[in-house]
Residue frames relative to the residue before (quaternion, step in Angstrom):
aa qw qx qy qz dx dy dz
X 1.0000 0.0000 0.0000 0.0000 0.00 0.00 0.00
X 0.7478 0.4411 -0.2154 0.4470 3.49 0.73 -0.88
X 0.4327 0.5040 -0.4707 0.5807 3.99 1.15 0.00
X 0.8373 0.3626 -0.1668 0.3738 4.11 0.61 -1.37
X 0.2192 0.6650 -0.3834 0.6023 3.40 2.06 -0.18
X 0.7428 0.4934 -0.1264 0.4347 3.59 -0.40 -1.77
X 0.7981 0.3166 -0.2204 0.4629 3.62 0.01 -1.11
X 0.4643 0.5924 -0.3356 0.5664 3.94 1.34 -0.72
X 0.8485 0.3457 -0.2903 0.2763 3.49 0.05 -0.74
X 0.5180 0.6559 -0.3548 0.4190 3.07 2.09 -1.21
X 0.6165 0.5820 -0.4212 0.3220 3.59 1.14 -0.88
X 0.7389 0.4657 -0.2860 0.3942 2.86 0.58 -1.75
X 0.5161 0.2216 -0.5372 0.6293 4.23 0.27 -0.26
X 0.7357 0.1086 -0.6186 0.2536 3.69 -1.61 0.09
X 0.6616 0.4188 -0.5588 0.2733 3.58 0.00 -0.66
X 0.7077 0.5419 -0.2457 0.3811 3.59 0.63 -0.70
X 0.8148 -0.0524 -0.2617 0.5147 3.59 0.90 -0.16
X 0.6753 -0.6651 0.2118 0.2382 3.40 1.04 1.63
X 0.3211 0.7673 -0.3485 0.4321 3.06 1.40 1.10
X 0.2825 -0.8259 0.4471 0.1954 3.55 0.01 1.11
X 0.7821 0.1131 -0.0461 0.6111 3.69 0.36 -0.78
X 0.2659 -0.6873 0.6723 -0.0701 3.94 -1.20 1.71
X 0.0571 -0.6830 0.7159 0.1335 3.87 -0.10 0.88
X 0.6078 -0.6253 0.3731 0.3167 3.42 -1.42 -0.07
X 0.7196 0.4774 -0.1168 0.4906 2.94 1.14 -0.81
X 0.4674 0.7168 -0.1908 0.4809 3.53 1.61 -0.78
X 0.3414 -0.7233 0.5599 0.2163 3.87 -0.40 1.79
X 0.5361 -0.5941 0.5323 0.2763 3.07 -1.67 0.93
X 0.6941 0.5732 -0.3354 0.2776 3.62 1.08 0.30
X 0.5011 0.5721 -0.2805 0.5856 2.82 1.89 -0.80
X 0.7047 0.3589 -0.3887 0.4727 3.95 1.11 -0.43
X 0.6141 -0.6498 0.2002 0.4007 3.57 1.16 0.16
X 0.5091 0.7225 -0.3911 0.2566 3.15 1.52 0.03
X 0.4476 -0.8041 0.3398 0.1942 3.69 -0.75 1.01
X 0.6229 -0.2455 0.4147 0.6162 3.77 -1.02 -0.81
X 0.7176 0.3822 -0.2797 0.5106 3.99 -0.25 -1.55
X 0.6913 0.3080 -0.4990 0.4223 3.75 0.12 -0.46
X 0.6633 0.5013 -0.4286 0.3535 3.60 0.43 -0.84
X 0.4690 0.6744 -0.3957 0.4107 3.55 1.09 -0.70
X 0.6079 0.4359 -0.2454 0.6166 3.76 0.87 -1.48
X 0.8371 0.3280 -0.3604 0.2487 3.55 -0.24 -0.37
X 0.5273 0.5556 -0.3154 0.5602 3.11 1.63 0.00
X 0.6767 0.3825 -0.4583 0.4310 3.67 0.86 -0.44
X 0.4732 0.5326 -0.5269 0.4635 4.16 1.48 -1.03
X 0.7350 0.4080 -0.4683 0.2718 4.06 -0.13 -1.08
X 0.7140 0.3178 -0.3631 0.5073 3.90 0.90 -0.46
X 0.6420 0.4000 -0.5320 0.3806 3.48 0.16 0.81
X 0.7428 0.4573 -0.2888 0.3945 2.93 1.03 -0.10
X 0.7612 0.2136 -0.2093 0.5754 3.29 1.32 -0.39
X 0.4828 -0.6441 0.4968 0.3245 3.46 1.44 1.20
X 0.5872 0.4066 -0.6414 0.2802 4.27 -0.09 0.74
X 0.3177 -0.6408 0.6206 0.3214 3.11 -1.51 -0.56
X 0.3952 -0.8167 0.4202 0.0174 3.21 -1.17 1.61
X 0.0423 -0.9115 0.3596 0.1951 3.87 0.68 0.78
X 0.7893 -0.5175 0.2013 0.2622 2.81 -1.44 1.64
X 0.4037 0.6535 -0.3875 0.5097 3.65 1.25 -0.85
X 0.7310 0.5115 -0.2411 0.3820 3.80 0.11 -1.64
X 0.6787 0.5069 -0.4318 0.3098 3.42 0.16 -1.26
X 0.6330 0.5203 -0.4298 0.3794 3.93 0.75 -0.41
X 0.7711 0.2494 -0.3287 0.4849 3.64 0.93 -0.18
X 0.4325 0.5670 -0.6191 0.3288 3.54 0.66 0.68
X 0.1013 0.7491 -0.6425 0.1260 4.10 0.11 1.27
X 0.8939 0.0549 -0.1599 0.4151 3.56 0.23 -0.19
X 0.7515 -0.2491 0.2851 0.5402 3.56 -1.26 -0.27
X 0.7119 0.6577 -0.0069 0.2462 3.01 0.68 -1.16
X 0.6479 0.2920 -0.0691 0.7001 3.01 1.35 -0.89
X 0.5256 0.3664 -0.4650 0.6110 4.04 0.80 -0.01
X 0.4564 0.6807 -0.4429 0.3636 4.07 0.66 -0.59
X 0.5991 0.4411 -0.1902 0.6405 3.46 0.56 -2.40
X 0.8014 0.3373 -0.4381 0.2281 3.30 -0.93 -1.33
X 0.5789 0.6059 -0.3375 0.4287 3.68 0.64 -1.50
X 0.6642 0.5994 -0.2289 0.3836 3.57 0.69 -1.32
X 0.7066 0.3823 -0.1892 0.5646 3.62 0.34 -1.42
X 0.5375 0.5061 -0.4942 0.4590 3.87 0.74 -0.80
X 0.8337 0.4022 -0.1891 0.3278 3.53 0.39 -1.34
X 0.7157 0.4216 -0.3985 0.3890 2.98 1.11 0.20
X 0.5135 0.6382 -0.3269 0.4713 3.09 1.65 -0.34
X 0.6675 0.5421 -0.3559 0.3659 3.78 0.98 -1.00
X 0.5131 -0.6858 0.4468 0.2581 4.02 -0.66 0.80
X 0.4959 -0.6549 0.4681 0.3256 3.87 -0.49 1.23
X 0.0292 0.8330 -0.5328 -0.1465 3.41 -0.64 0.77
């Protein structure tokens, strides 16, 4: 789950702030991606994975990577419904 977790998200930041290649580890600034885009990618990750992402968070979602962890622990933390 977590290799396809990972690869799901890589999509959803390029399609969303038209970025073609997401390294993992690589700041979403140095790839140009802004506040307002990150905004959009935070709203595609709770429709799609039905969590909610708290405002607090959105400052450490800088790379693949760290939206990875965060997205993760949300999902494990969120009760099967």
């Amino acid at each position: 789950m977590s290799a396809e977790l990972k690869e799901n998200l890589r999509r959803i930041v390029s399609e969303v702030s038209e970025v073609d290649v997401i390294p993992d580890d690589t700041d979403f600034r140095e790839l140009g991606i802004d506040s307002m885009m990150g905004i959009e990618i935070v709203a595609e990750i709770e429709r799609t994975y039905k969590i909610s992402v708290p405002e607090s968070e959105l400052k450490n979602m800088t790379s693949l990577t760290r939206v990875f962890e965060l997205v993760q622990a949300t999902l494990a933390a969120t009760p099967a419904s």
